[in-house]
N, C-alpha and C positions, 0 to 999 in steps of 0.2 A: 366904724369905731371898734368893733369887734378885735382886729388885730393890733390895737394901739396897748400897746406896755410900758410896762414901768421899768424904765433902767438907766435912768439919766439923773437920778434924784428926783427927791420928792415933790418941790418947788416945782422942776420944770415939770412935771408931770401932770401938775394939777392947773398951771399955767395954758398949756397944751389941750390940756380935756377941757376946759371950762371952752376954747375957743372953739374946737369940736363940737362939743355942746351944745351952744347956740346956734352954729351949722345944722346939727341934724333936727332940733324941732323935739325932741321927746320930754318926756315926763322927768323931774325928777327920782322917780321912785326906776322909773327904766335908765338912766341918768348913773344914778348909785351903784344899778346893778353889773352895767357897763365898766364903769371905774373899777369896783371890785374885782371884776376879771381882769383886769390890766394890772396889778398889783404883783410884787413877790408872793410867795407862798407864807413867808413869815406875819407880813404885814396883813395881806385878807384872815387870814386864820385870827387873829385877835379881832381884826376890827368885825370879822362877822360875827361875834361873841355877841356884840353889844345889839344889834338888829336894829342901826340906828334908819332913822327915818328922813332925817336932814340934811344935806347935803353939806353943809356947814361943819357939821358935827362928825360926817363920814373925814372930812379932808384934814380935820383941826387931830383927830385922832389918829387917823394916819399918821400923819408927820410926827407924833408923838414915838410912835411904834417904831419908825426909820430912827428917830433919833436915839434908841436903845437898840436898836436891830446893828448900825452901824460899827459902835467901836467894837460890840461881841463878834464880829466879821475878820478883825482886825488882829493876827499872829502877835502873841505876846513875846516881846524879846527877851 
C-alpha cells in the first residue's frame, strides 16, 4: 500500500484504497495514514491541518481540496 498514489483523480483513488484496504486488514487510523501518503502535496498539506480521525471525513475533505486544487492547476487564457 505504501507505493499506491494519487494521480488518476480523486474518485478513482479512493475507489482503489478502499479495495486495498479491506486486502490488507489494518486499522483505520494506519488506513488514514496510508492514504495520506498517496496524496498530492497540495491535498495532504490542508487535509493534515485538520488531524481528522475518520475515514469518512479524511476522503469527504479530500475531494473538497482536488476540487479547488484543480481549476488553479489550469493555465488561464
Amino acid at each position: 500500500m505504501k507505493d499506491f498514489k494519487h494521480n488518476r483523480g480523486m474518485e478513482a483513488y479512493i475507489q482503489n484504497f478502499d479495495i486495498l484496504w479491506n486486502r490488507a486488514k489494518i486499522s483505520e487510523k494506519e488506513a488514514i495514514v496510508f492514504f495520506m501518503g498517496g496524496l498530492e502535496v497540495e491535498i495532504k498539506n490542508l487535509v493534515k491541518i485538520f488531524e481528522l480521525k475518520v475515514f469518512k471525513l479524511v476522503y469527504n475533505l479530500a475531494r473538497l481540496q482536488e476540487e479547488h486544487i484543480i481549476p488553479l492547476q489550469k493555465p488561464l487564457k
